[in-house]
N, C-alpha and C positions, 0 to 999 in steps of 0.2 A: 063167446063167439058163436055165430048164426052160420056157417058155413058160407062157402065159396058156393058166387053167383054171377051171373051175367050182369050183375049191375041195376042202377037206373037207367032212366032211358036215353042219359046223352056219355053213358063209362061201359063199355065191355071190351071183352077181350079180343074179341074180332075188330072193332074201331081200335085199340091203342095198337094193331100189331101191323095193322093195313096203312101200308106208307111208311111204315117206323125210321126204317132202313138202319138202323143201327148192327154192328156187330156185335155187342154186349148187354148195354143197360138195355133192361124190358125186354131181350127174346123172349125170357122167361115173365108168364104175369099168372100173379094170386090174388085174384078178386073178390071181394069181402062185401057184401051187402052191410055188414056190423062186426066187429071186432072189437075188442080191448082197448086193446094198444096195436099199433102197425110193427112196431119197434121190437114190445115185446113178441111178437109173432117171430118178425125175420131174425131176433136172438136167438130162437130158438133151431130153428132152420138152418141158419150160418152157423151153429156147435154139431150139427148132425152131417155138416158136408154141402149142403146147399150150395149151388156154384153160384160164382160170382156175376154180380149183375142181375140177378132177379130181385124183380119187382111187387113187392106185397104191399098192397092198393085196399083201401077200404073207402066205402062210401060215408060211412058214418064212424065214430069211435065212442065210446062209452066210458073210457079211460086214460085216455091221451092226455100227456104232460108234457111239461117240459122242461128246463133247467130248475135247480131250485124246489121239485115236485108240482111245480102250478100247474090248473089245471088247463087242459086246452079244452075250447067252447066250440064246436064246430058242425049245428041241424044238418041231418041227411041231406047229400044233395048241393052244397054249399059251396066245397070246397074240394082241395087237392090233399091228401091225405094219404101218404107212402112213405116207405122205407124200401132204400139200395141195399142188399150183400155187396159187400166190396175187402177187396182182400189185398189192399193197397201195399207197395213196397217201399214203404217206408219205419223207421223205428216208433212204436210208441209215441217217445216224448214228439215226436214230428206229426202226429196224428192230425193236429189241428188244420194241416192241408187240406184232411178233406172236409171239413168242413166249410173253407175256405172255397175251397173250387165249388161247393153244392152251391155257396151262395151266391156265387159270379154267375155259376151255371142259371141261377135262379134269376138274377137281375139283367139277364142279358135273355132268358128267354119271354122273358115278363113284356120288355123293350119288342123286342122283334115280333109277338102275338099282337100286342095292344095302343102301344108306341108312349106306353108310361115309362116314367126314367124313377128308378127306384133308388135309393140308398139302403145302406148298411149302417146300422149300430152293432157295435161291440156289447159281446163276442160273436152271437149266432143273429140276430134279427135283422126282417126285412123292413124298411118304411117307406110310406107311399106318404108325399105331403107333410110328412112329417110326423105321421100315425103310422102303427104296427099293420102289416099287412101278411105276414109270415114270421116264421122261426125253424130255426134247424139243431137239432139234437142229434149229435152223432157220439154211440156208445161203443165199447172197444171188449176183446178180450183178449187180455196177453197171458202168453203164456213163458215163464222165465225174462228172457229181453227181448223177445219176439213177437210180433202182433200177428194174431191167429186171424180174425176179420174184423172189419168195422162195419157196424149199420147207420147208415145216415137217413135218418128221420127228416121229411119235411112235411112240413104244415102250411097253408096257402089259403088264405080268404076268398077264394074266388066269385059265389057270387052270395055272399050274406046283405041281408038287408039290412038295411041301418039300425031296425029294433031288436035285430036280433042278438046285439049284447048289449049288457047295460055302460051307459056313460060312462062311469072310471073306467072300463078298459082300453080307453083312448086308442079303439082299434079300428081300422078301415077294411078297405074289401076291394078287390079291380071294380063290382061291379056299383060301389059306389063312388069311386072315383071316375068312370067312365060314363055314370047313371044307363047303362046298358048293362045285358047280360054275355059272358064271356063265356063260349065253348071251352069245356075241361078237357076234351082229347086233343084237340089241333095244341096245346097249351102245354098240356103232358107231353105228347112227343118231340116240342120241341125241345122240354127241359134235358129229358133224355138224351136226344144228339149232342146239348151242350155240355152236360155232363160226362159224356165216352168223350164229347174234344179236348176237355181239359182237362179229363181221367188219362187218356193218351200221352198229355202234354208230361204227365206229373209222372208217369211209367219211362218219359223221355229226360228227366232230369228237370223240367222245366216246372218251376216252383212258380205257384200265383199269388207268393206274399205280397210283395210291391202294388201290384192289382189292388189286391182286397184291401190294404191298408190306405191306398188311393181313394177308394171305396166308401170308408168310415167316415159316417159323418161327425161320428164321435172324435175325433181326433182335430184337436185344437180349441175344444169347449171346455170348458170350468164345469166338471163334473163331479156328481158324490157316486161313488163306486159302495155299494152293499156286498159284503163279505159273511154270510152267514151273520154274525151277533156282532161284526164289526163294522165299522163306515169310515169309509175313507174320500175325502173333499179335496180336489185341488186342480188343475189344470192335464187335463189330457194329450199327453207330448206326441207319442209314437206307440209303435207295436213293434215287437220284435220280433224272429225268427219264427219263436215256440206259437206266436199268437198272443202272448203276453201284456198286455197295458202298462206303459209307462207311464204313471202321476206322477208330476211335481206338486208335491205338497206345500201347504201357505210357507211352512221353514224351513221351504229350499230343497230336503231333503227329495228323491226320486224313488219313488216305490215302484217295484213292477207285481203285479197281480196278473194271475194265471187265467183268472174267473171272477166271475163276480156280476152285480145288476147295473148298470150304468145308465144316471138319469141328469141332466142337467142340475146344478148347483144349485138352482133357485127352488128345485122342489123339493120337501123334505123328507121323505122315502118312496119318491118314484113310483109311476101310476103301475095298478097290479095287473098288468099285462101277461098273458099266460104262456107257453113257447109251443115248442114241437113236441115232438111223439118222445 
């Protein structure tokens, strides 16, 4: 890590705070010219006390992953690259809320900056077109049966050029779907308010399963689901409560999987797309 900085010249802490208006996400901001990992940073900060809702923001990362350990590919200056403290009131096994609300929160601010209509694959990704355009890793630390905080990672193409990843990772960018360049702070703050409204909503009982599962484009395709050293082929039914995948299998049977890579049926291990923090 390179220490906290004022940024490049279109991310500082004075632009993300001016206009924010939020009561939570972003009061707090930790600006990163280069770090690690975003993720591993606010793990570290969310075990010492770190209040909920700060914002650990970096320009670049040098070690950004994501599900699975891939790795994420993101040149200074490109992209949207944070992690939330959140210290959600929900049990563990229900975690996957928030991940769920990070990514509504993400497709609906994406919509309202730029006026691109995004989808959702199961479990964490964003697609524009039909290509990867984001990812959201959200890691947890319980303690007995109680969730101490969660950090939601997100990872955002904002404005990479087309050669800056190679082919197989069949991944996009706003600023190549819009063939213009996308201001990162007006984009940031929005994600922000979307995320306290539906942080809000979930603090009120109001769960965005229905939403998100609305969302997936994955649901209803003939898909192979990658399980570590397993692979599982068959029709993509539903989600359930936990966030779970319901396949029906060629013989009938219904598997539900917790996690896993999910790529349409006709590809035979699914392009090596890389996720969030």
């Amino acid at each position: 890590m390179n220490g906290r900085c004022m940024g490049s010249a279109d991310l500082s802490v004075a632009k993300i705070l001016d206009g924010l208006g939020t009561r939570c996400m972003g009061r707090r901001v930790l600006l990163y010219r280069r770090v690690d990992s975003t993720n591993a940073l606010a793990r570290t900060l969310a075990a010492q006390g770190e209040q909920e809702g700060t914002l650990v923001l970096a320009d670049e990362q040098t070690a950004g992953r994501g599900r699975l350990d891939r790795r994420w590919i993101a040149p200074a200056g490109t992209s949207l690259l944070l992690s939330l403290i959140l210290r959600p009131p929900v049990q563990p096994e229900h975690a996957q809320v928030v991940t769920m609300l990070a990514a509504l929160a993400l497709r609906d601010a994406i919509l309202a900056c730029t006026g691109l209509t995004a989808r959702l694959k199961w479990p964490n990704d964003l697609l524009l077109s039909g290509r990867k355009a984001g990812g959201i890793l959200t890691e947890l630390r319980v303690t007995g049966a109680e969730l101490d905080y969660a950090v939601v990672g997100i990872g955002l193409n904002v404005n990479m050029p087309a050669d800056a990843l190679p082919p197989s990772f069949d991944a996009t960018s706003l600023q190549q779907q819009l063939g213009a360049v996308v201001p990162r702070v007006p984009l940031l703050q929005e994600l922000l308010r979307r995320i306290e409204g539906r942080y809000a909503d979930l603090e009120q009982g109001r769960w965005p399963i229905s939403e998100w599962a609305a969302a997936l484009e994955t649901i209803g395709q003939r898909v192979r689901v990658n399980c570590g050293t397993e692979s599982h082929v068959g029709l993509a039914e539903a989600v359930d409560d936990s966030g779970a995948l319901h396949l029906r299998l060629d013989n009938g049977c219904l598997l539900g999987l917790a996690a896993g890579d999910a790529c349409p049926a006709t590809h035979p291990d699914g392009p090596p797309t890389g996720g969030a923090r």
